[in-house]
Every structure is written in C-alpha cells, then in structure tokens.
C-alpha positions in Angstrom: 108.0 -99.5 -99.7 107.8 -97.2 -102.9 106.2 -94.0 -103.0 105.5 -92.3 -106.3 104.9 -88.1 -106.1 102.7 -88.0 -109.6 102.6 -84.5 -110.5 101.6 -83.5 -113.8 102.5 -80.0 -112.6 105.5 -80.6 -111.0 106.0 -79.6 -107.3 109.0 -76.5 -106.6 112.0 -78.0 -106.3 112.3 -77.4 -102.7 109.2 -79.2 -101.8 110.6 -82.3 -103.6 113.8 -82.0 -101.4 111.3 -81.7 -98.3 109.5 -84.6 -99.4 111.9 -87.3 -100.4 113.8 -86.2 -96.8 110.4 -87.0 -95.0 109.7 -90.1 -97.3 113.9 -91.5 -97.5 114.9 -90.6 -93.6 111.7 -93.3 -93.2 113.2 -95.7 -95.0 110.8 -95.8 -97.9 112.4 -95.1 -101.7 110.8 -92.3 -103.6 110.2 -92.1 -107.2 109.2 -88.8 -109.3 106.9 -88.9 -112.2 106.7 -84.9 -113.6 105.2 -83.7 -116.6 104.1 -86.9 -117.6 101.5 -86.3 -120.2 99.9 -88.8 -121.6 98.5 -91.1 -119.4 99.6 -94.6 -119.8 102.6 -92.9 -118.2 101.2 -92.6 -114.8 99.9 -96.1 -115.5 103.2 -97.5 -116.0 104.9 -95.4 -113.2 102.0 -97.4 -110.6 102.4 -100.6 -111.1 104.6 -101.5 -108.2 104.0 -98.6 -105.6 102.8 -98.6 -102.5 101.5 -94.8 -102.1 100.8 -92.0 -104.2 101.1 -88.0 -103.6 99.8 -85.9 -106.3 98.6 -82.6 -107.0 95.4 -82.0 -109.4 95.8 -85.7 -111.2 92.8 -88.0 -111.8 92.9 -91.3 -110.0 90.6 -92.9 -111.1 89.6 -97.1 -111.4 92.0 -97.7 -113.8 95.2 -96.2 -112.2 93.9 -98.5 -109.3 93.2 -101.4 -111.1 96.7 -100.7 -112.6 98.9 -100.4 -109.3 98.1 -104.1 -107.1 100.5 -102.9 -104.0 98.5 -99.2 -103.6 97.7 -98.2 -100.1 97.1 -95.0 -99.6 96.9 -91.7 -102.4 97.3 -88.2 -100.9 96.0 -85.5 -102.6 98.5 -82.3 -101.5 95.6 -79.8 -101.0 91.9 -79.3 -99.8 90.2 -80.6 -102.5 89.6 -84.4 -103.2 87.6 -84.5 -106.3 89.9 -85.7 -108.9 90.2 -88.7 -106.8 87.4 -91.6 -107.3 86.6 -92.2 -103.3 84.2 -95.2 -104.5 87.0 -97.2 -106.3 89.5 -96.1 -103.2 87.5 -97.8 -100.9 87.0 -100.9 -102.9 90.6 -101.5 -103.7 91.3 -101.3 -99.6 93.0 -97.8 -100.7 93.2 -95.0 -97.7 93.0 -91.7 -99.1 93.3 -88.4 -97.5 93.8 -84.9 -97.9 95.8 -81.9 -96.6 93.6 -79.5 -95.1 94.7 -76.6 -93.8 98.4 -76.0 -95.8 97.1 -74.2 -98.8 94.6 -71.9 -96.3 96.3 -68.7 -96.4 97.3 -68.9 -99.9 93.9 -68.6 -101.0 92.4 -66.4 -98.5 94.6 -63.7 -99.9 93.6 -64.4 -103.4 89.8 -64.2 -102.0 90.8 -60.9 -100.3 92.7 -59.8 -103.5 89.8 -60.5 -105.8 87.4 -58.4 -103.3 89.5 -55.4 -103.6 89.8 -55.8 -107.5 86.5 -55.9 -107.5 84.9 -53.3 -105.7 88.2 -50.6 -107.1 86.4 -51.6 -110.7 88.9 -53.7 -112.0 91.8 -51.1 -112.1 90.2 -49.7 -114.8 90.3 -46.0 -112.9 87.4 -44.8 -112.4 86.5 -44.4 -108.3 85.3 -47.3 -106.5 84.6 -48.3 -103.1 86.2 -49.4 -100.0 86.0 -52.6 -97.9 86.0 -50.8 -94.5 82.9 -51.0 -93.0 81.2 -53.4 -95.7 79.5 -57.0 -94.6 81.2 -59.6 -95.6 79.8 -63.1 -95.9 81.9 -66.3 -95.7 79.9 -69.3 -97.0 81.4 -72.5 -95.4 83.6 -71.5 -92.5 86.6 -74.3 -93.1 90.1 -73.7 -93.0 90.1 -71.3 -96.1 86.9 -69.2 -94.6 88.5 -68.5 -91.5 91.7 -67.2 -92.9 89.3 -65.1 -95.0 87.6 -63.8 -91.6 90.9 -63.2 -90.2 91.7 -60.6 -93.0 88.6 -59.3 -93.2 89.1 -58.1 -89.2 91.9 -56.0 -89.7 90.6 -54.5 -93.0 87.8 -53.5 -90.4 84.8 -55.6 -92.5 81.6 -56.9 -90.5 81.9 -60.5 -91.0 79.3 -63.0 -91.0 79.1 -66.4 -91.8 77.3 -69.9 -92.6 78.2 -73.4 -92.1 75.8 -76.0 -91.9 78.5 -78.5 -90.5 80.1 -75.9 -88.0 78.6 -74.7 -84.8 77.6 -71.3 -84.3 79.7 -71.1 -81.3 82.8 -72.0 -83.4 82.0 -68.8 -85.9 81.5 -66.3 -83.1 84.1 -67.1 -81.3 86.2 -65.7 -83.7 84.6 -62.5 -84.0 81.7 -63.4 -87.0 78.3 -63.5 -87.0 76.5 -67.1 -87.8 73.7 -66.8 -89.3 71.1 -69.7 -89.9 70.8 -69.9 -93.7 72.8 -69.2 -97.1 69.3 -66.8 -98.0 70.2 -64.8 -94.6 73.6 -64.6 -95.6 73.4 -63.0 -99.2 70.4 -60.7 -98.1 72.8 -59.6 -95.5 76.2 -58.7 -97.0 77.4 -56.8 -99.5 80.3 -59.2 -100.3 80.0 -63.0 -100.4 83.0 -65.5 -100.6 82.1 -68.8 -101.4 84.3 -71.7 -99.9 81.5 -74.9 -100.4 82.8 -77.9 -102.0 81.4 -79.3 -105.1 79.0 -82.1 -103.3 75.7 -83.6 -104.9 74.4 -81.2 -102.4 75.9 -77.8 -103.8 76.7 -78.2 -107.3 74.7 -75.3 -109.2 73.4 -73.7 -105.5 74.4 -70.6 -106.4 72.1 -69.4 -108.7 69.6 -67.0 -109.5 67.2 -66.8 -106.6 70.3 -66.8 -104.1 72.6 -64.4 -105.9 69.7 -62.0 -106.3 69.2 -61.7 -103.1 72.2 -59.5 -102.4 72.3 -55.8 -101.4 72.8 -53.5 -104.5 76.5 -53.2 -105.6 77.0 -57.1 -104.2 80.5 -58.7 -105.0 80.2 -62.5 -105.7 83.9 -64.5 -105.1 84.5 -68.1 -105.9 87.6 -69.5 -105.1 86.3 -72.6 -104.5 84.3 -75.0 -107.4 82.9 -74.0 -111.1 80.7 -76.5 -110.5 79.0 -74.6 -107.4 77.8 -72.0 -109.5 74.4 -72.2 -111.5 76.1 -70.3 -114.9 73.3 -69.9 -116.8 71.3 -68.2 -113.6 73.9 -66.4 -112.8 74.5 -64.9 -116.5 70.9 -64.1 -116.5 70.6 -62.3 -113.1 73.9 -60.1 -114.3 72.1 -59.5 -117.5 69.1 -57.9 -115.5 71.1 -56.4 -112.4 73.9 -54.3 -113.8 75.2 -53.5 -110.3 76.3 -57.2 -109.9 79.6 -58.8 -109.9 81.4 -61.4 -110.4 84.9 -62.4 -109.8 86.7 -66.3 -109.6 89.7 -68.4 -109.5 88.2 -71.3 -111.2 87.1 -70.4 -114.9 83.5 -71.0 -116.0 82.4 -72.8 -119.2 80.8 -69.9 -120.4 83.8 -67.4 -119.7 83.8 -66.1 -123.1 80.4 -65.3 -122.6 80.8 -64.3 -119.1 83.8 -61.9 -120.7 81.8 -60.3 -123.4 78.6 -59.2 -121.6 80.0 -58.3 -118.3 83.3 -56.2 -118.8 84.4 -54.3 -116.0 81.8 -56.4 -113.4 83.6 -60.1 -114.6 87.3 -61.3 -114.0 88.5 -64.8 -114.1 92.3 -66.0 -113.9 93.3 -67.8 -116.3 93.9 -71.2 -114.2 93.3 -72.4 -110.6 95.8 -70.0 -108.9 94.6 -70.3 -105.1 96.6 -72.4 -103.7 100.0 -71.3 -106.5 102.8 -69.7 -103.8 105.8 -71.4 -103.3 104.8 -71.2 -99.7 101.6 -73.5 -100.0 103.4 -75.5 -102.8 106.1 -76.6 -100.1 103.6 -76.8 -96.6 100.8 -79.3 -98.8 103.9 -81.6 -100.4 105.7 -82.1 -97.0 102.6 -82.5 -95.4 101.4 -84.9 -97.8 104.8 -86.8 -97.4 104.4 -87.1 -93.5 100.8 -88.4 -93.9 101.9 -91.4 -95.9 105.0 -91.8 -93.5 102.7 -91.3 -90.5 99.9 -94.0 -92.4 102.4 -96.8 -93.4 104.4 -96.8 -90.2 101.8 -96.6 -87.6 98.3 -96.6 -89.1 97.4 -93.3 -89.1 94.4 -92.2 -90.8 93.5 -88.5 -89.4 93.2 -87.0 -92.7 91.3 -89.6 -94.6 88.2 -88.8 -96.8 86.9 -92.1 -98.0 84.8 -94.7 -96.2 
C-alpha cells in the first residue's frame, strides 16, 4: 500500500516525521509531494496510490479519474471543501476529515481578533474591554467550544446557536442556547462565526442579520468568505459607523473593505487559523492514523461523504 501526503504547503518537518512513523511502523510506504505547483504534478504523483493526506489541495474528478488504486483522501483539518464529495463517492473513495486537531489554534485567533477589535486596532486611542460583554458563538462545533472556553475565563456572557446541537450540550458547558441566529445577534455584542460554507449558509450573513446587533457589535469570521453576504455587509458598515468587522479568510472586495472601513476592518493576509506548529503536527498525525486505522481494519469514524 502507497500513501502520498500532497501538500502544496508543505507540512513542518516534524509532522512529516510523525506521519511516515504512523504510516511506515504499519507497513505501508510513504511518498512526499511538496510544493508541487503546477498541477499535472499531483496528477502524476497519483497514479499508483492507495491514500492521500493533504492540506488545502483540490481533489477534484480528475485527480480521481487519474489515481485507479485510490481509497481513501484525508483532508488534515476541519474543513472538506476543496474536496469534490460527489466524485469521492462514485469512485468508491472514503474521505474524512480531522475534526477537532486544529480547534484551539483557531479559537485563539478568534479570541485574538476580538481583542484587536474592540482595542481599535492598536491604533491608540481607548477602547473597550471584553469582561462582561455577550458573546455569541454561531455553530457550537469543536472550534465554538474552544472559543466558549476562553471566553469563560476572560469573564464574557456567552451564548450560543447550533441548529445541529442540542441545547443541553451548549449549557452544559456554561452558555446560553438560544433558538435562532436573529436571537443571537440581537443579543450580543460580539458574534463569532464558526458555520461551514453549505448551500444552506453561503451569503447568510448579511444585512438584515448583521444589523441586528447592539451598537458597537464586533463581527468575527474565522470560518468561510463564502458565509458572508459582501455586498450587504459593505452596505450595512457604510450606514452603521459603529460596526466592525474582522476575519481570517480575505473577502473579494478587501480592497474595498480596506478603503471605506479603516480602523473598523482587518483581514490577515491568508488563512492563518489553523497555522501553529502545534495544529500543523496534531491534524498530519492524525490524518496518518485515520488512513492506517481505515486500510487496516475499516474504520470510517471520520468520513464525510455518502
């Protein structure tokens, strides 16, 4: 059995190590494509594997097509979406996820973010302080719960809504459910958005929602561009000047966002959530044992498509 880690951004060195122990001390032989470029180079690299792990690269029809022995792909994070499920499941392909590894990494961007935001950038003029604010998680996953558990020592009141978790779940950790997203950003001050990009929630987040929040509201997004409505949300900024807006994922219209909204608007310049060398090891390991755990004994806990 060949495995191939295809990872146009390479891993850290020491999660390579930690993967080709887990994926070599099973027997399997592992094979590194890194900075590859060009893609007729992860093309070539498939042809005789039998499992993938990568990062933020498409697999799409054609890289399936391309690779006749593929079993299973593992995408070494939360998010799935540069993976086409559809063509997965047609070409008998398992593919999973690993939830849970990159959590913490983003929560403390999220909470890093909030306290950028509501200081005023660092620009050094007085702001405000978290203390005491309401904070609103919207999806409690893995992520929002990290993001709750901060919040609790910072001593915020936290609330929360997840359509797919039960209230229960929420309050037993010390959060309010509440039983809409409207509830949620009339309510809090602060709102931190952990939905995936679904059918369902692309462009959600938009001008009615937003505009619901208290005066002063903080808007976070570490988790899809695509969730947010741009165009609302330009708008509503344009009409409440006591609005803000602060992501890890970069919108089309950041140059626009940039120019009308300095000192209420910050964007990092990449995807930076999940980037410590912490979350960079835990997802690539993790991801190794999933394909050791899936082509050894069938295991498909963390699979994703149908």
């Amino acid at each position: 059995m060949k495995v191939l880690v295809a990872t146009d951004k390479p891993f850290a060195k020491v999660a390579v190590d930690g993967i080709r122990n887990a994926i070599e001390s099973a027997g399997y032989e592992l094979v590194l494509l890194e900075k590859y470029g060009d893609k007729s180079n992860l093309l070539n690299a498939v042809k005789d594997v039998d499992a993938i792990i990568i990062r933020s690269d498409v697999i799409d029809a054609e890289v399936m097509d391309a690779a006749p022995n593929l079993k299973i792909v593992v995408r070494a994070g939360a998010g799935f979406d540069n993976v086409d499920l559809e063509s997965a499941t047609a070409h008998n392909v398992c593919v999973m996820n690993t939830p849970g590894q990159n959590s913490n990494a983003v929560a403390e961007l999220a909470f890093g973010m909030m306290v950028m935001a509501v200081r005023n950038m660092y620009n050094g003029t007085s702001g405000t302080e978290l203390k005491g604010k309401k904070l609103g998680i919207h999806a409690y996953g893995n992520v929002g719960r990290n993001v709750a558990r901060i919040a609790k020592g910072v001593g915020m009141e936290i609330y929360a809504y997840d359509a797919f978790c039960p209230k229960e779940v929420i309050e037993a950790d010390g959060a309010k459910a509440v039983d809409s997203a409207e509830e949620l950003y009339s309510t809090c001050d602060v709102v931190s958005l952990h939905i995936p990009a679904t059918p369902e929630t692309k462009q959600s987040i938009n001008y009615e929602l937003v505009n619901k929040m208290p005066k002063g509201g903080v808007l976070v997004n570490t988790a899809r561009k695509e969730v947010i409505d741009e165009a609302g949300l330009i708008q509503l900024m344009e009409e409440r000047t006591d609005l803000k807006y602060v992501t890890d994922i970069m919108p089309v219209a950041n140059a626009e966002f940039a120019e009308k909204f300095a000192g209420r608007y910050f964007s990092t310049p990449k995807k930076m959530g999940a980037q410590t060398a912490e979350a960079n090891i835990n997802a690539g390991i993790a991801a190794a044992n999933q394909i050791v755990g899936f082509l050894k004994d069938g295991c498909e806990r963390f699979r994703v498509n149908k």
